[in-house]
N, C-alpha and C positions, 0 to 999 in steps of 0.2 A: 166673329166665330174664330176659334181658335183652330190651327192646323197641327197640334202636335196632340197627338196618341195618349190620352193618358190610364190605357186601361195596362199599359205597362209599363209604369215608368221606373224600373230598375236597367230597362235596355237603353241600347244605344245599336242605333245603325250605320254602320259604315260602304260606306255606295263604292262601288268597282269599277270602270269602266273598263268591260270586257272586246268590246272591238267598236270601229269606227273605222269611216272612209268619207273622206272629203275631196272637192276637187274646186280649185279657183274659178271663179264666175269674171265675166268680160270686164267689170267695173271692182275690180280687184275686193269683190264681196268672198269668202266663201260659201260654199251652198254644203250644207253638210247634209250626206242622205241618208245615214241610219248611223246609230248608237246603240249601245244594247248596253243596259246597267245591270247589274246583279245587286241586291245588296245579300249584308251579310247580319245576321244578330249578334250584336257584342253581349256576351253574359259580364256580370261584374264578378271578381275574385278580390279574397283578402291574403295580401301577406305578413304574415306573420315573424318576425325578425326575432330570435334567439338566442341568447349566449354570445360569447366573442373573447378573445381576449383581448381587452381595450385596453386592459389597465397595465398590460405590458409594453402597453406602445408608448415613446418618447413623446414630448408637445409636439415634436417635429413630424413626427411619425403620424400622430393624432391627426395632425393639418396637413399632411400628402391625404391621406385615410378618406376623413371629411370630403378634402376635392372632388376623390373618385364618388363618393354619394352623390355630391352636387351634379355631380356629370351626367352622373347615369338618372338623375331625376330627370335634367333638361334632357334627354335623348328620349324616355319614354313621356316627356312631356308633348315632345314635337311629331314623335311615330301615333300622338293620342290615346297609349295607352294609359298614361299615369291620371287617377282620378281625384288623388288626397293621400294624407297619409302623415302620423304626426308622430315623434320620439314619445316614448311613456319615460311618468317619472318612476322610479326604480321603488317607492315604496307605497303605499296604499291601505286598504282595507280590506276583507272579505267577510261577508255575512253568510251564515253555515245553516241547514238544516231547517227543521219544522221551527225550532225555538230562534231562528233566524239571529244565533250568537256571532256578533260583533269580536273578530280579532284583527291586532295591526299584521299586514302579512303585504303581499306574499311571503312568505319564510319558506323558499325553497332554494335547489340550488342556484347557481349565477346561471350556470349553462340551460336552466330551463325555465328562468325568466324572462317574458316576453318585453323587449327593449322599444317595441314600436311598431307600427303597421303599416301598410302602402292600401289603397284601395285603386286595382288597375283593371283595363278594359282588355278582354282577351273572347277568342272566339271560343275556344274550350279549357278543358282544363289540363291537356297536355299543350298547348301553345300558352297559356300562363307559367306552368312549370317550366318551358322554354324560357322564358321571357326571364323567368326568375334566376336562371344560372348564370346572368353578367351581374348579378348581384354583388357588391364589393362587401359582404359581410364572411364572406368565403374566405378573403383573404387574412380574418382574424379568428380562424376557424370555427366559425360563428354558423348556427343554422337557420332555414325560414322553412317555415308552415305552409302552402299556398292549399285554400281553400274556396269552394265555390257558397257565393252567395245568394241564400235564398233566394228566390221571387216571391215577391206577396201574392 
């Protein structure tokens, strides 16, 4: 028998340990006499990363740039927010309408092509939008999306 929930499996719960008291026992056991958990429902958010000016940045500049990503990946990796999240390639397709017409696109501008996505764990969606202003895309004046995702 399985013990994991699956009448929602877009959540994730994160447990709190709200109070606790303990006191040492003779044969150096502790006896713990009450805990009290909360948890909390994680909803999932998508970020959405747009625009930037990259192409003005030196290689050198590029690879300071990168690091700060790498960094802030492992930071929301280890707080358990970071869920996935992968670069897009810059060109593509789009199929249009009833007659479901095939063009090579996006053909928009730089600043509102979307560069890549993050998929993170937050409790709403003003603590994702939190979450999202150590974002190092800021610093190439770059924007992000953060939106909340469905539940089936």
């Amino acid at each position: 028998m399985s013990n994991t929930d699956n009448s929602q499996p877009s959540m994730l719960k994160k447990f709190i340990v709200l109070s606790g008291f303990s006191k040492p026992a003779r044969n150096n056991s502790v006896i713990i006499n009450f805990i009290t958990v909360k948890t909390k429902t994680m909803e999932k958010f998508v970020f959405l990363f747009r625009g930037g000016h990259y192409a003005e940045l030196s290689p050198e500049e590029t690879q300071v740039h990168m690091q700060k990503w790498f960094k802030w990946v492992e930071t929301l990796s280890k707080d358990g927010v970071y869920a996935g999240g992968d670069p897009l390639q810059p060109g593509g397709k789009q199929v249009t309408g009833k007659n479901k017409v095939v063009t090579d696109g996006p053909y928009i501008e730089a600043k509102e092509m979307v560069g890549g996505y993050f998929i993170v764990n937050a409790e709403s969606l003003d603590e994702a939008t939190e979450i999202s202003k150590d974002c190092p895309i800021f610093e190439v004046d770059g924007r992000l999306e953060v939106r909340q995702i469905r539940k089936r």
